[in-house]
Structures are given as C-alpha cells and as structure tokens.
MOPAC internal coordinates of N, CA, C and O (Angstrom, degrees):
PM7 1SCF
backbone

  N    0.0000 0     0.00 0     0.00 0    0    0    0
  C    1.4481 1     0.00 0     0.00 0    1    0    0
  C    1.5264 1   108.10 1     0.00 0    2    1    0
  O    1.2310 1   121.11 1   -54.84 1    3    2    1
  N    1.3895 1   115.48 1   125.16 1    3    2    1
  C    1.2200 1   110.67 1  -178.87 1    5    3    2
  C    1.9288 1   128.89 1   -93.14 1    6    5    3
  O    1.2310 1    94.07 1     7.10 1    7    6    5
  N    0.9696 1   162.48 1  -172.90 1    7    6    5
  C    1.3008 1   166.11 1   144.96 1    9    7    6
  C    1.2982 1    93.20 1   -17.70 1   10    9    7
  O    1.2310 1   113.70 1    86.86 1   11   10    9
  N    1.3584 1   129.53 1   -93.14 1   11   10    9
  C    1.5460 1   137.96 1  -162.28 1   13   11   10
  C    1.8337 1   105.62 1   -53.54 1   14   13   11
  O    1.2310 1   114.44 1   134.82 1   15   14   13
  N    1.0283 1   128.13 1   -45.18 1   15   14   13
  C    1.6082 1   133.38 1   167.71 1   17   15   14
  C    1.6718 1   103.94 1   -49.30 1   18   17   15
  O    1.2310 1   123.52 1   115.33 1   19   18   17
  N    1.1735 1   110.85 1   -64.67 1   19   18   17
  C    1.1582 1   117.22 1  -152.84 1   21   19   18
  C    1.9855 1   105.96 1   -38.84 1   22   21   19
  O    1.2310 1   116.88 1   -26.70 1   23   22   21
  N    1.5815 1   123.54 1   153.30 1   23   22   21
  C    1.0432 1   122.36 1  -141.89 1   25   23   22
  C    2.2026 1    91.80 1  -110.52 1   26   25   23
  O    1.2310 1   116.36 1   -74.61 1   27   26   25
  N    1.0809 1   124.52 1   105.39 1   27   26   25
  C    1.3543 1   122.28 1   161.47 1   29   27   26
  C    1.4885 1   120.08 1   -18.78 1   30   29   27
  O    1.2310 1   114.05 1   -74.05 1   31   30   29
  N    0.9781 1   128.87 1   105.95 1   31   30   29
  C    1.7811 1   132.85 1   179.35 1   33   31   30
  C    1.6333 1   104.45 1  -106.16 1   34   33   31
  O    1.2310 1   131.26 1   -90.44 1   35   34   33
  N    1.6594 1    95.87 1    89.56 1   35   34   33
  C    1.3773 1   123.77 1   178.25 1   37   35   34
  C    1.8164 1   106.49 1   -94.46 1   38   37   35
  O    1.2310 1   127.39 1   -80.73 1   39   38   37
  N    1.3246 1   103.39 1    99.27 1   39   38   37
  C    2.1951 1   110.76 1   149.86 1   41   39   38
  C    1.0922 1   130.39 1   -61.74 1   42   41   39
  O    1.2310 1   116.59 1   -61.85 1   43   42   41
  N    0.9488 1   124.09 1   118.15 1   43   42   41
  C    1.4542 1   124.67 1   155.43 1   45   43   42
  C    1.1315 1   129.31 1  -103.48 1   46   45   43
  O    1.2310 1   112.58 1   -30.27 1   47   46   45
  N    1.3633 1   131.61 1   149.73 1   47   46   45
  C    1.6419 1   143.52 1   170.18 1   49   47   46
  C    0.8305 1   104.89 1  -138.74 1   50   49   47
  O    1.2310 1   132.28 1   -52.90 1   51   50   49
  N    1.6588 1    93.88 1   127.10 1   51   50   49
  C    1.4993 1   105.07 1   171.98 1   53   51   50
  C    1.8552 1   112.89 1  -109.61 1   54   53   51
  O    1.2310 1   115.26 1   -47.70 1   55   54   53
  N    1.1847 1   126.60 1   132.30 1   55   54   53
  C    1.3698 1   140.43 1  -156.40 1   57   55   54
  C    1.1740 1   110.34 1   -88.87 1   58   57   55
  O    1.2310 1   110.34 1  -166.69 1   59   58   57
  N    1.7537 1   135.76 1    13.31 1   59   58   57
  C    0.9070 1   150.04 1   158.81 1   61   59   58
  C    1.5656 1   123.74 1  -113.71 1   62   61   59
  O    1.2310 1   115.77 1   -62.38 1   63   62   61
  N    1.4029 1   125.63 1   117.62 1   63   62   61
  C    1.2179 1   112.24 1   176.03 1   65   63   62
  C    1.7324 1   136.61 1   -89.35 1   66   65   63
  O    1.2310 1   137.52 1  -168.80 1   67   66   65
  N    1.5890 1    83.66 1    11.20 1   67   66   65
  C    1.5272 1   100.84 1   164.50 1   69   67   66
  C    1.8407 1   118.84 1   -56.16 1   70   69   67
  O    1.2310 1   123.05 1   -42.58 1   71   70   69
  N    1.2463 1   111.76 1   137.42 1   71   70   69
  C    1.8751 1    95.57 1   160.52 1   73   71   70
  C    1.0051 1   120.93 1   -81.09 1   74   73   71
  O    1.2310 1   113.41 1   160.61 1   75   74   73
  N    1.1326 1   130.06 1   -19.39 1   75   74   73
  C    1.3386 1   148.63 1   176.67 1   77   75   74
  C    1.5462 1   119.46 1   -81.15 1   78   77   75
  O    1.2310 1   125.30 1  -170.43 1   79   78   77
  N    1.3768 1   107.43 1     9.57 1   79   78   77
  C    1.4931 1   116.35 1  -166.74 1   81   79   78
  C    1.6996 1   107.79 1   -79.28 1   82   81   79
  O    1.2310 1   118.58 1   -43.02 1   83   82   81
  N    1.6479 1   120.31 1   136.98 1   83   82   81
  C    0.8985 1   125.04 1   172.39 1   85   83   82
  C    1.6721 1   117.72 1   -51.94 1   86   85   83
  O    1.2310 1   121.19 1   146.02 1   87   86   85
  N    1.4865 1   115.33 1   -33.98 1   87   86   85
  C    1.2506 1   116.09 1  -174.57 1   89   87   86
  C    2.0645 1   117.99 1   -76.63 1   90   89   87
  O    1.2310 1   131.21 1   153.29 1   91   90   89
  N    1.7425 1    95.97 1   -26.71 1   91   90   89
  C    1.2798 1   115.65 1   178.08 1   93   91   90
  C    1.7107 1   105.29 1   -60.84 1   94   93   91
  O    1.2310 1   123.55 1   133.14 1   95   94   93
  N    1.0884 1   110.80 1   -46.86 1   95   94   93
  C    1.2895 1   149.79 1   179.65 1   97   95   94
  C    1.5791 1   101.45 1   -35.52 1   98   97   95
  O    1.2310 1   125.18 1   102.08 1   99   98   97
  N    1.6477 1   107.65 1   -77.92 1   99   98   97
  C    1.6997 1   122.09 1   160.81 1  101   99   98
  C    0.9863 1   127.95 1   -55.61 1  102  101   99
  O    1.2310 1   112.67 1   155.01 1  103  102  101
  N    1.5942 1   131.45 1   -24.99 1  103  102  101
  C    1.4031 1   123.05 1   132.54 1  105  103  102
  C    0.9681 1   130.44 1   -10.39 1  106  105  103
  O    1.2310 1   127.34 1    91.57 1  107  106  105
  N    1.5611 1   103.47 1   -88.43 1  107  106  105
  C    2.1376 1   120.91 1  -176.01 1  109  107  106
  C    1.6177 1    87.29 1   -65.42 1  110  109  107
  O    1.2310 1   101.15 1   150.10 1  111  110  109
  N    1.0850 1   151.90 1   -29.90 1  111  110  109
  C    1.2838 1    90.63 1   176.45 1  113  111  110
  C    1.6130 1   121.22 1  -112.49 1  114  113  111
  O    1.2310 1   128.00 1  -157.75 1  115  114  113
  N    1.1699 1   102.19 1    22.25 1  115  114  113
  C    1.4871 1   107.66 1   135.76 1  117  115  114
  C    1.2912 1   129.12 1   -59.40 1  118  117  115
  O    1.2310 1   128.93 1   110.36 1  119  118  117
  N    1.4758 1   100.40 1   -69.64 1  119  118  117
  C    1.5695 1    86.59 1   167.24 1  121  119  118
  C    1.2618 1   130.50 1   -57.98 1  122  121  119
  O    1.2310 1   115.82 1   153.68 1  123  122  121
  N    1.0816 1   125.54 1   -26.32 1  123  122  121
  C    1.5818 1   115.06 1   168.11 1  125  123  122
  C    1.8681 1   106.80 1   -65.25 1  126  125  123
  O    1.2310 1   121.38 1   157.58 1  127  126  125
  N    1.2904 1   114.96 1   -22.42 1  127  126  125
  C    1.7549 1    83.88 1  -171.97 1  129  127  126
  C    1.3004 1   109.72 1   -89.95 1  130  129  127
  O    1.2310 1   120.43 1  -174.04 1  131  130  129
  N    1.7172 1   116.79 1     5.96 1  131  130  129
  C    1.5287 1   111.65 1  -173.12 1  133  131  130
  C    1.5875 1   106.05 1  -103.05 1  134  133  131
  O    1.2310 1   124.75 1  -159.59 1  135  134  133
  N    1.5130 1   108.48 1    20.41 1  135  134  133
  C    1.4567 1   118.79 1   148.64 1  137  135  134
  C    1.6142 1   119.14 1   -91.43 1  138  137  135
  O    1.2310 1   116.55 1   170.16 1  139  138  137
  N    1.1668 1   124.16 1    -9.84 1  139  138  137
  C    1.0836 1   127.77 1   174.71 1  141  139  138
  C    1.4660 1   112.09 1  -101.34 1  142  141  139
  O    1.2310 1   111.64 1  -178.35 1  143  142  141
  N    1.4213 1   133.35 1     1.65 1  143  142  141
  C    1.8184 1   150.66 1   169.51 1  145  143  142
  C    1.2250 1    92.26 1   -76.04 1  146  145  143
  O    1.2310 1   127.87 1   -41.31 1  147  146  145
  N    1.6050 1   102.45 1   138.69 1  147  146  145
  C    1.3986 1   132.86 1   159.01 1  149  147  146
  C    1.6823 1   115.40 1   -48.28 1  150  149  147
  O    1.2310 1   127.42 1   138.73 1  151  150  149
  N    1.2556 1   103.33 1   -41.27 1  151  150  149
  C    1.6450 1   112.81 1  -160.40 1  153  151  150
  C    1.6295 1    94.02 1   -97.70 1  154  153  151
  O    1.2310 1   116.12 1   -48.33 1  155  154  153
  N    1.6725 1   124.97 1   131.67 1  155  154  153
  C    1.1844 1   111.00 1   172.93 1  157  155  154
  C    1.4410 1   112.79 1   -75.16 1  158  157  155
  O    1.2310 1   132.86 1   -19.10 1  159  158  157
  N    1.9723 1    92.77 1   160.90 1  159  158  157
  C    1.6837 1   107.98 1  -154.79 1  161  159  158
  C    1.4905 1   110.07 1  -146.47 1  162  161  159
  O    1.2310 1   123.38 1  -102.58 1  163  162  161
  N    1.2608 1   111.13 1    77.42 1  163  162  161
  C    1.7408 1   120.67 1   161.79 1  165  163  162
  C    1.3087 1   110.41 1   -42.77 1  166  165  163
  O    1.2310 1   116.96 1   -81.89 1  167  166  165
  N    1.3918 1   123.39 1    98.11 1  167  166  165
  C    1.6149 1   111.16 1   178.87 1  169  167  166
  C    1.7290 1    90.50 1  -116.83 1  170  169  167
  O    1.2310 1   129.41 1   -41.06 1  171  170  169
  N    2.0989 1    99.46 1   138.94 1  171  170  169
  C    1.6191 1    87.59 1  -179.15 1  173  171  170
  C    1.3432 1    88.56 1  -130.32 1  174  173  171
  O    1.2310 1   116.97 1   -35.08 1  175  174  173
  N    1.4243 1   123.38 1   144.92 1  175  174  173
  C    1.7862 1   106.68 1   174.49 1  177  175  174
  C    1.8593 1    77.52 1  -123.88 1  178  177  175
  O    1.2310 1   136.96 1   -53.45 1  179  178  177
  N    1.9243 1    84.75 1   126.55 1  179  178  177
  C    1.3842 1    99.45 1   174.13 1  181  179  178
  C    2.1125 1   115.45 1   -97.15 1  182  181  179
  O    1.2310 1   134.78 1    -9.48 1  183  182  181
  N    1.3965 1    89.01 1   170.52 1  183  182  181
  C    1.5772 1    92.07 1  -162.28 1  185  183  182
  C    1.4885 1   101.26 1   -98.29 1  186  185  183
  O    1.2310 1   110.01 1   -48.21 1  187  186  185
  N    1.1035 1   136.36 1   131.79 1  187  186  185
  C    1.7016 1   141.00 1  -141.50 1  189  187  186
  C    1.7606 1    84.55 1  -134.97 1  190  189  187
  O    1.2310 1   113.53 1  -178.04 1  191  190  189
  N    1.7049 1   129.84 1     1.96 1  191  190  189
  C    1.3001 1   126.29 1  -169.94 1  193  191  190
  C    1.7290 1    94.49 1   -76.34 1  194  193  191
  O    1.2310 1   117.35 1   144.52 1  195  194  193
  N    1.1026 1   122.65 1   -35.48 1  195  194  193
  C    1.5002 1   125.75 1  -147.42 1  197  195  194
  C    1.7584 1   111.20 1   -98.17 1  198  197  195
  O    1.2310 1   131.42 1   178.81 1  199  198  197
  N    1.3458 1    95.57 1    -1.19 1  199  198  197
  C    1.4145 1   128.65 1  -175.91 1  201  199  198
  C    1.8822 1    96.44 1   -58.61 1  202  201  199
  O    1.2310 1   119.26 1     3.39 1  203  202  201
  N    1.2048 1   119.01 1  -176.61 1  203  202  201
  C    1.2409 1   117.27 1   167.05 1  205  203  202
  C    1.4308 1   103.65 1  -102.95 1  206  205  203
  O    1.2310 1   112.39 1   -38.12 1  207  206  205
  N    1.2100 1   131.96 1   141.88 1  207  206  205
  C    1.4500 1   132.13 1   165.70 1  209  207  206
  C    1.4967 1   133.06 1   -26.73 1  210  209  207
  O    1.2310 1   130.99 1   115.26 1  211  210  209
  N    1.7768 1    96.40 1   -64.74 1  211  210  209
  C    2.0134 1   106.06 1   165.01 1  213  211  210
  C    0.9057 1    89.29 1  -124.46 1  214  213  211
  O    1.2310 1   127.03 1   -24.37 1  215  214  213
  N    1.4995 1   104.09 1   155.63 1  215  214  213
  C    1.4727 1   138.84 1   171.20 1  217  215  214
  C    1.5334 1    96.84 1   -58.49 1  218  217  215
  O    1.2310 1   123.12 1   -54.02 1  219  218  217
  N    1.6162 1   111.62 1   125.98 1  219  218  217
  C    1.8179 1    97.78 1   151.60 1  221  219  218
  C    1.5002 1    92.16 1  -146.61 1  222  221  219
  O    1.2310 1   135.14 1   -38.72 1  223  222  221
  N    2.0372 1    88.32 1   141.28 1  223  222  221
  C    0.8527 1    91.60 1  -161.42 1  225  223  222
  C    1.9003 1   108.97 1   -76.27 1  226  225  223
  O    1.2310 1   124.65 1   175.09 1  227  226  225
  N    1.1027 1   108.68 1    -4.91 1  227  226  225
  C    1.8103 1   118.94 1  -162.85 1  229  227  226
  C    1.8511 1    85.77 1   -58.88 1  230  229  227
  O    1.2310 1   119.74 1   150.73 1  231  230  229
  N    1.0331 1   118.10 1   -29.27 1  231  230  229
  C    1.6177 1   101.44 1  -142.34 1  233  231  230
  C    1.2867 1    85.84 1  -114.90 1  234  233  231
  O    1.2310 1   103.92 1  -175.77 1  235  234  233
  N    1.4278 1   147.23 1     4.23 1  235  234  233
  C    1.1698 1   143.99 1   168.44 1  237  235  234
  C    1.4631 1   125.36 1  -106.73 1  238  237  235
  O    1.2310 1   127.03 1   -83.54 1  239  238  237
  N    1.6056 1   104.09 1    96.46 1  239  238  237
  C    0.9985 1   123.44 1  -163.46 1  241  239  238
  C    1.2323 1   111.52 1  -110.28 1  242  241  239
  O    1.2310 1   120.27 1   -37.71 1  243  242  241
  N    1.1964 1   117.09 1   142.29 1  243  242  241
  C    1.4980 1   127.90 1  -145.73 1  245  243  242
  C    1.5017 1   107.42 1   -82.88 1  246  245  243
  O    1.2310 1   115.04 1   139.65 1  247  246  245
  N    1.4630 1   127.01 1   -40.35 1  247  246  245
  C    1.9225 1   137.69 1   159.83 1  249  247  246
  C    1.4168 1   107.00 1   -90.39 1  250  249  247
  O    1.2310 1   115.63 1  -163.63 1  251  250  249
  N    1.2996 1   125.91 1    16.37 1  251  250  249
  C    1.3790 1   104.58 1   170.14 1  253  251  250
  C    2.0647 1    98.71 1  -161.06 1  254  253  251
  O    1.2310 1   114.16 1  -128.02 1  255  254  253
  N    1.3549 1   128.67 1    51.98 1  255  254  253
  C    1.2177 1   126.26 1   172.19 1  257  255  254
  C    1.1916 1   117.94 1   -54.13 1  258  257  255
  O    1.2310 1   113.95 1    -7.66 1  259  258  257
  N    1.5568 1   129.06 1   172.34 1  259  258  257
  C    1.0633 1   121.42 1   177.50 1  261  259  258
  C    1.6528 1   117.30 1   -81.56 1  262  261  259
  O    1.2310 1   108.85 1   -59.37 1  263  262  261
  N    1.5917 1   138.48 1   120.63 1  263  262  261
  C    1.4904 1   141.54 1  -170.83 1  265  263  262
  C    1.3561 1   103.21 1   -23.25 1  266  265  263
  O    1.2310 1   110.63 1   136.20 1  267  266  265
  N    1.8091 1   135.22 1   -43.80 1  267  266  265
  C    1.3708 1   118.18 1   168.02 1  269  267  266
  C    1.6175 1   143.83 1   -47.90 1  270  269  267
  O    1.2310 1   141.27 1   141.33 1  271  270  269
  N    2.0732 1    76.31 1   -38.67 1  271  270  269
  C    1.7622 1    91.51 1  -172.96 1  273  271  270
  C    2.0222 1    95.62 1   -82.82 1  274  273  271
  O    1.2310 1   131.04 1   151.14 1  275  274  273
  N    1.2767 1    96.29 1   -28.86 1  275  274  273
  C    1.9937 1    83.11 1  -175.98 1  277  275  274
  C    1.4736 1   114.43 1   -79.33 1  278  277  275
  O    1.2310 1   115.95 1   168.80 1  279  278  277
  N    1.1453 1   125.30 1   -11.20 1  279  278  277
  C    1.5748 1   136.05 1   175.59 1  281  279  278
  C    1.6007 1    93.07 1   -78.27 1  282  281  279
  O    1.2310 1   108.31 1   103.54 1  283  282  281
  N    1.3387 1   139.46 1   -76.46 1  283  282  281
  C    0.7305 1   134.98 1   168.84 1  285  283  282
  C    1.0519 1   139.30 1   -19.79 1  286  285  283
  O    1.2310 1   114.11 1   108.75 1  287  286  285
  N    1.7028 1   128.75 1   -71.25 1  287  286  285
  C    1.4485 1   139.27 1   143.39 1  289  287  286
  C    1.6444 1   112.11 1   -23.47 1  290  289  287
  O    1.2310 1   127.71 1   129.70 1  291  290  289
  N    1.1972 1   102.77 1   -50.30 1  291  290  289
  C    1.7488 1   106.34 1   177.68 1  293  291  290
  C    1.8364 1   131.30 1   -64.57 1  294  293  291
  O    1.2310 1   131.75 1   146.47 1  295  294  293
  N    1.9070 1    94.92 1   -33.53 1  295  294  293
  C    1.4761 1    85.17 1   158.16 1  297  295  294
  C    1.4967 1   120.65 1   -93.15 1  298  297  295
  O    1.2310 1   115.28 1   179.30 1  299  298  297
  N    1.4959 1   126.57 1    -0.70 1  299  298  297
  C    1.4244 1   140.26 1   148.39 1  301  299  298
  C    1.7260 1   124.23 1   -17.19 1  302  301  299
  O    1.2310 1   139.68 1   102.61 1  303  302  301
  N    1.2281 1    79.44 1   -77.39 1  303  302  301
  C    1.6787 1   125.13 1  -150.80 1  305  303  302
  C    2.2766 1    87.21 1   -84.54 1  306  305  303
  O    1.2310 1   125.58 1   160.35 1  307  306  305
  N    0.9504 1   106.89 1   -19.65 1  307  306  305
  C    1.4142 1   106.23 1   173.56 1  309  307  306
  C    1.4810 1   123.87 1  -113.65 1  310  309  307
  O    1.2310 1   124.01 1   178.96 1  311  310  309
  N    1.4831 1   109.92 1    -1.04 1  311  310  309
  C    1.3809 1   108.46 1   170.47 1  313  311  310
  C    1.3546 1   112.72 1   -71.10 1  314  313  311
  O    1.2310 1   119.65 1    -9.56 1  315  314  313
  N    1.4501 1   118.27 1   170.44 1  315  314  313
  C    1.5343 1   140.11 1   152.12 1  317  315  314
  C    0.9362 1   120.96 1   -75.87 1  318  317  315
  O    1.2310 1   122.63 1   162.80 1  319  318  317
  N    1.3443 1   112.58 1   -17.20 1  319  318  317
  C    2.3142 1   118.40 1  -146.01 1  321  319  318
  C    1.7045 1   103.65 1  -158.03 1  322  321  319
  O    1.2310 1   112.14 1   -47.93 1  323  322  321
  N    0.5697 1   132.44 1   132.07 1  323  322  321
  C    1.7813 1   125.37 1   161.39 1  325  323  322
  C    1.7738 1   113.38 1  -125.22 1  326  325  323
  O    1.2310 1   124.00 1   -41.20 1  327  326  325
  N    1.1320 1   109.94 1   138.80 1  327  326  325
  C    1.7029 1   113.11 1  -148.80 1  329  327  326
  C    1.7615 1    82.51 1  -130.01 1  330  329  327
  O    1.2310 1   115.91 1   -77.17 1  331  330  329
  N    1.4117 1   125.38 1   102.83 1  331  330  329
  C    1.6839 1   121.03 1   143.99 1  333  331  330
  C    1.4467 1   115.07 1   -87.11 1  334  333  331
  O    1.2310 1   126.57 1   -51.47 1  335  334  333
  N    1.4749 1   104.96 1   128.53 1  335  334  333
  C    1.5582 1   112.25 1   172.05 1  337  335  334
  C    1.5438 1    89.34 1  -121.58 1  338  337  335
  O    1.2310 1   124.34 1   -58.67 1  339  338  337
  N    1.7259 1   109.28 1   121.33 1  339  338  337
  C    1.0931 1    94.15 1  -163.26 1  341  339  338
  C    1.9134 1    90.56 1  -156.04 1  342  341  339
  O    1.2310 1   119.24 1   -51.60 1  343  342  341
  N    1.1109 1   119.05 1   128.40 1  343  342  341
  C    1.6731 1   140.61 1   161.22 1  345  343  342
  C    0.9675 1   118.68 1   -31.08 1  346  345  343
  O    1.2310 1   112.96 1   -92.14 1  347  346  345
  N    1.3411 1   130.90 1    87.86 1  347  346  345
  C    1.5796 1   120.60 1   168.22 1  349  347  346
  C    1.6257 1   124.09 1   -43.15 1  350  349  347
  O    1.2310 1   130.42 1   -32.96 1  351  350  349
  N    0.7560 1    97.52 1   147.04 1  351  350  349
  C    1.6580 1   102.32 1  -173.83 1  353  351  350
  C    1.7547 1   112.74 1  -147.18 1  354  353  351
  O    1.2310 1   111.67 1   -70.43 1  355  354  353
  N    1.1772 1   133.30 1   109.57 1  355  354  353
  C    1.1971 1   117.78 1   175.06 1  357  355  354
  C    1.7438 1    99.32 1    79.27 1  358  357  355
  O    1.2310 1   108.68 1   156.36 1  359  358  357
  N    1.0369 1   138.79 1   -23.64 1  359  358  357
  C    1.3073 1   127.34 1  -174.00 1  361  359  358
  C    1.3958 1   107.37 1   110.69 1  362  361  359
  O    1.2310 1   120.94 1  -162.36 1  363  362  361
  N    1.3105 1   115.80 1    17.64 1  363  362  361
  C    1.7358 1   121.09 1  -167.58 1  365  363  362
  C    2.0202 1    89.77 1  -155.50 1  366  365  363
  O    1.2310 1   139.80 1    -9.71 1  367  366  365
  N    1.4154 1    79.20 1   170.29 1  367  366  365
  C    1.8906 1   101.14 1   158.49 1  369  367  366
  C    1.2421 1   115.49 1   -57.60 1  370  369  367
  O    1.2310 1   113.68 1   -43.45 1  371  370  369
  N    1.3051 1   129.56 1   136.55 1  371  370  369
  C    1.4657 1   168.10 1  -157.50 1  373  371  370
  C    1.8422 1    76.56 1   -77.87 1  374  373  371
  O    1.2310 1   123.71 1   -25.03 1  375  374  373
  N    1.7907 1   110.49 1   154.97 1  375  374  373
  C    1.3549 1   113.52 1   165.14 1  377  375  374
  C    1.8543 1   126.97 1   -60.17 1  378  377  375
  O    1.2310 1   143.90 1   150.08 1  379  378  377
  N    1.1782 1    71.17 1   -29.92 1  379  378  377
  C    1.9290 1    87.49 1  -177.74 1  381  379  378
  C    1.2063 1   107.22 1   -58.21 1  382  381  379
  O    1.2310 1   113.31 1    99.18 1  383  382  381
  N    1.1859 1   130.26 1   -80.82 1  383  382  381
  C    1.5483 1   119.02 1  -159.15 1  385  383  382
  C    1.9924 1   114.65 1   -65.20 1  386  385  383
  O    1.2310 1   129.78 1   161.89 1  387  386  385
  N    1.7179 1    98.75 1   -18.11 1  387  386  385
  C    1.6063 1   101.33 1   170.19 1  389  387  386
  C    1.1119 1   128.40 1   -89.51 1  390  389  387
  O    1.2310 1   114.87 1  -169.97 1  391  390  389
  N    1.2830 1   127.33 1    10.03 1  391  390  389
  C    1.1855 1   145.73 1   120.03 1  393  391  390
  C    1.7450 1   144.07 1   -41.15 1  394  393  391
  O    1.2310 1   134.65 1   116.14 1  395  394  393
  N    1.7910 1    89.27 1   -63.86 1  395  394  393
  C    1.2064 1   109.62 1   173.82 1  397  395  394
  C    1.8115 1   106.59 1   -48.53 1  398  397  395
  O    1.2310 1   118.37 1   126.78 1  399  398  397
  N    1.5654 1   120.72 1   -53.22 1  399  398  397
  C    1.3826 1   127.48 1  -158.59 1  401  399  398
  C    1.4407 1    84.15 1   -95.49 1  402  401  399
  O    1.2310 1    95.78 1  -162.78 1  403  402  401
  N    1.5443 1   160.16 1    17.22 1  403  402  401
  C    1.1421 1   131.24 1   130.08 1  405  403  402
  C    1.2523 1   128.53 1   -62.86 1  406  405  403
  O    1.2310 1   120.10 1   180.00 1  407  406  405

C-alpha cells in the first residue's frame, strides 16, 4: 500500500452518551458520507460509555490502565483526525467527553 492508497484513520466522539443522541446521530452520517470520498476513509466513532465516570488520577497508571482507558488511548493515539460532536452545556462541553480526554 502506498502513501496515496493508504486509508485516513478518522475518530470520533460523541459527547453524549445517549444512543439516541443527536450528536451520535452526526457521526453515522458522517461516516456514511466518507464512503462516498474519493480518498479512502476509516471513520470509527468510539463509545466513551464504558469509560470511568471521573478521572482519578490514583488508579491511572501509566503500564497498567484500566482495558477501557488503554483501548481508548489506543484508538486516540493512532488516529489521523479526531471529530467531537458534542452538547453544549453551560456554554462549554458536556461532562462526558471532559472526562473522557482527562
């Protein structure tokens, strides 16, 4: 596979943990229109439900996180793109996703 082949590895988060969420919603169909792009397009919108609630830092350990937070970090840390669709709240980001990126 060369440079120009090679396939875009696009994240998404969505800032609602509803399924039913309007923002979840703009996701898929994002991902659905980057099947219709010229350039190939890995789009993944990951699930931030399974996450831990608050960040602490006691239990986040740097060789041994918890399988949510290192799955996570791992499709992070390997994207191209990172996509928040995310609920205003207060005039800022919803708790969920400011969590998630602590």
């Amino acid at each position: 596979m060369t440079i120009d082949t090679m396939a875009l590895n696009v994240i998404a988060m969505s800032g609602s943990l509803r399924k039913a969420s309007t923002n979840t919603g703009l996701l898929r169909a994002a991902a659905a229109h980057t099947a219709t792009m010229e350039t190939p397009v890995k789009f993944t919108i990951i699930d931030i439900g399974d996450l831990p609630l608050l960040y602490n830092q006691d239990i986040d350990v740097k060789d041994a996180p918890l399988p949510a937070v290192a799955a996570f970090r791992k499709e992070v840390e390997a994207a191209d793109a990172f996509i928040i669709a995310c609920p205003e709240h207060n005039y800022s980001v919803s708790s969920a996703p400011k969590n998630a990126l602590d």
